[in-house]
C-alpha positions as CSV (number, residue, x, y, z in Angstrom):
1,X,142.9,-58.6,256.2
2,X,141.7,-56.0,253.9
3,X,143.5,-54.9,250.6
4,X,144.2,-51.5,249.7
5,X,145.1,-50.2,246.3
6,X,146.8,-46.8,246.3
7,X,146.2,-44.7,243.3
8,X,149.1,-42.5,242.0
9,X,147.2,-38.9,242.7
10,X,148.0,-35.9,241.1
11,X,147.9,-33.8,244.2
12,X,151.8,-33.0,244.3
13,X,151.3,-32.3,240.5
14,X,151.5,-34.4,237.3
15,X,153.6,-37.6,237.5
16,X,154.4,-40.6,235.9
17,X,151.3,-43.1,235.1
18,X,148.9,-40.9,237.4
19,X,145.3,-42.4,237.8
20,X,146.9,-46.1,238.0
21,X,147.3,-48.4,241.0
22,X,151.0,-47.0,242.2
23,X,151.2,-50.0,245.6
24,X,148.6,-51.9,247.4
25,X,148.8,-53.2,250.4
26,X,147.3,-55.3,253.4
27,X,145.9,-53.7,256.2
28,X,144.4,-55.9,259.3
29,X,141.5,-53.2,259.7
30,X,139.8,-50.1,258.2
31,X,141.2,-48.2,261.6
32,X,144.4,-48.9,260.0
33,X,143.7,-46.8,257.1
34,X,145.6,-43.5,256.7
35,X,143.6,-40.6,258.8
36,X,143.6,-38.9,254.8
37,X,140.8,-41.6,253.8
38,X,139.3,-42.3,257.3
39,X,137.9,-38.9,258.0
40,X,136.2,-39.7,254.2
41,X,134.4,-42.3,256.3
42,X,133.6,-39.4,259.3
43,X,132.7,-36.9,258.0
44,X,129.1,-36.1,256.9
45,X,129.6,-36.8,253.1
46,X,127.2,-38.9,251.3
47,X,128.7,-42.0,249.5
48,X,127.2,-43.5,246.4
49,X,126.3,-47.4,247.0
50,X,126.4,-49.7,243.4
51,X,124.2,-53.0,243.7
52,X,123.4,-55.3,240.7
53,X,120.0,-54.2,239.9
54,X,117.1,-56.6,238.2
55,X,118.4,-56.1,234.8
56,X,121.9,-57.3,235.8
57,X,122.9,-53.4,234.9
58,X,124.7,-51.8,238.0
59,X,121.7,-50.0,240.2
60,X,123.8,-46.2,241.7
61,X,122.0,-44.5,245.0
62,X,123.3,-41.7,246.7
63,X,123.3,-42.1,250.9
64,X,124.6,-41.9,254.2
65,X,127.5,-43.9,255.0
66,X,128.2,-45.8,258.3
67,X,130.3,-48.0,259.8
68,X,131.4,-49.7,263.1
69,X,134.2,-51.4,264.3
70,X,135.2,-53.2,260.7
71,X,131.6,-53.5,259.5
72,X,130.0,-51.2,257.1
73,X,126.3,-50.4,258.2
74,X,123.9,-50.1,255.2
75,X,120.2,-49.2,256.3
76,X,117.7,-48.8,253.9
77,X,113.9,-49.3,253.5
78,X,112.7,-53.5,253.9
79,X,110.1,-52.4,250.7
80,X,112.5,-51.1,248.3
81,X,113.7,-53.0,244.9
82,X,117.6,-52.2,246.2
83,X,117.1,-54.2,249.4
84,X,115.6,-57.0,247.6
85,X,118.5,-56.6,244.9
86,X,121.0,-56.7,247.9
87,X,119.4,-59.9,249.2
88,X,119.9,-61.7,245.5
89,X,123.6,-60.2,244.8
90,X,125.4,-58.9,248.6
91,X,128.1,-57.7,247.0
92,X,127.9,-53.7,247.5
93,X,130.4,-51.0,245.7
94,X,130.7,-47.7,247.6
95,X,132.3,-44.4,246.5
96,X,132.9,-41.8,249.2
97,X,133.4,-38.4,247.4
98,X,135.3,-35.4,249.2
99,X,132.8,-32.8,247.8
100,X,135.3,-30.1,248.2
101,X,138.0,-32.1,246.2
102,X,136.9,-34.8,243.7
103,X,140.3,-35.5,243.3
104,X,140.1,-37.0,247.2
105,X,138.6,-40.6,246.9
106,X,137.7,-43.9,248.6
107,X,136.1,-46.7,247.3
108,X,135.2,-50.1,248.9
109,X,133.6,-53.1,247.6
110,X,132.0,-54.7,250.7
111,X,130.2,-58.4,250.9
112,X,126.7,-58.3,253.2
113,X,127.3,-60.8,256.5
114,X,124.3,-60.3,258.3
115,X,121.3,-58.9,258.0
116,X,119.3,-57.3,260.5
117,X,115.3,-56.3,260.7
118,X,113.8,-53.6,262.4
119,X,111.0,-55.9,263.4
120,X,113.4,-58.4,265.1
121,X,112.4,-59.0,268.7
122,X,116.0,-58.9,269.8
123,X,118.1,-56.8,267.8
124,X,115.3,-54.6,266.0
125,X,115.9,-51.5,268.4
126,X,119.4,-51.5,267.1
127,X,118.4,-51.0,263.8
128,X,116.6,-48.2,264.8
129,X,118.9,-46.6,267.0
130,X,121.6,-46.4,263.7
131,X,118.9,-44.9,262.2
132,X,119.2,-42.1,264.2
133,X,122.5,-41.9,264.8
134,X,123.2,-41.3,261.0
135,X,119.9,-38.7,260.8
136,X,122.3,-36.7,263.7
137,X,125.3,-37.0,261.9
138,X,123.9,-35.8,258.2
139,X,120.9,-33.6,259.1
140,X,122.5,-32.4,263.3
141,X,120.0,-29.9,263.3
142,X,116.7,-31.7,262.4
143,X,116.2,-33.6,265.9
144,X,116.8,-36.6,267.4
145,X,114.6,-39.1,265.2
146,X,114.8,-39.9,261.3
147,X,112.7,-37.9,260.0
148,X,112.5,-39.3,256.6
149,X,109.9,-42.5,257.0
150,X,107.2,-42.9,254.4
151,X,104.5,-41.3,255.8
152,X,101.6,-43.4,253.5
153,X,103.0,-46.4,255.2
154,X,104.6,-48.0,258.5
155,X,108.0,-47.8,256.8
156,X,110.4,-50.7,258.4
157,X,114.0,-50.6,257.5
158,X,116.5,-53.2,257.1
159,X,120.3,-53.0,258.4
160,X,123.0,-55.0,256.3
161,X,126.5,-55.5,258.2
162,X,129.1,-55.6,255.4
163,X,132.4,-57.2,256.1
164,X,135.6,-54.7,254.0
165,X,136.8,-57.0,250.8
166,X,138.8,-54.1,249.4
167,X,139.6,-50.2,249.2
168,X,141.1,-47.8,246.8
169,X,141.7,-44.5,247.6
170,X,142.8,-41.5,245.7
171,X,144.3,-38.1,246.3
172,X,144.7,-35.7,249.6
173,X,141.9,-33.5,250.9
């Protein structure tokens, strides 16, 4: 089950105790969300993940967003301080941004479940292969392959499968 606080918008126009927490509810899946915040999670908008940094201060980084079935996918570099940081606290805060409407919101605080190397003899190609599939879905026209890798080193990335704790969500597109 996944909780889901509904903020009071101000899409319809000003209202009563707008910007607070108008109903939550439980849903038994983020396919159960309304299609107003799912297609947040489709379409090509970047998100902003929060993880506890080194100095305990909250460490902000715009990216891709992913997710399948009722896991969120976070891929990132195995050599960066953030992955290290998500190993020590795996507690993750995303945002998800409409950037034609910043009054059009989701947020979800997710826990890391498993973690997944791109060097792992069984289930390192699948690491990989999301890789790619986000490269297609935020940069279609840039071929097949992510084309981002450090090219002074032989980049490896990590995958971390979240489990959904909560959501908010805010406005209409």
């Amino acid at each position: 089950m996944v909780q889901v606080a509904k903020f009071l918008d101000v899409a319809e126009g000003l209202q009563a105790n707008q910007f607070t927490v108008g109903s939550k509810e439980q849903i038994d899946s983020i396919s159960d969300l309304d299609e107003t915040y799912k297609q947040l999670m489709d379409k090509p908008f970047a998100c902003v993940m929060a993880v506890i940094g080194g100095d305990g201060r909250p460490n902000l980084t715009p990216m891709w967003f992913d997710y399948e079935g009722d896991m969120v996918l976070v891929n990132v570099a195995g050599h960066r301080r953030k992955t290290r940081w998500i190993r020590d606290n795996p507690e993750i805060s995303i945002l998800i941004m409409n950037p034609e409407n910043m009054y059009h919101w989701m947020s979800l605080k997710v826990t890391v479940e498993r973690e997944i190397s791109e060097d792992d003899p069984d289930e390192g190609a699948r690491v990989t292969e999301q890789l790619n599939k986000i490269w297609r879905k935020y940069v279609p026209d840039s071929g097949d392959e992510y084309g981002l890798r450090d090219p002074s080193m032989d980049e490896r990335r990590v995958l971390f499968e979240c489990r959904v704790d909560k959501i908010a969500t805010f406005g209409q597109p």
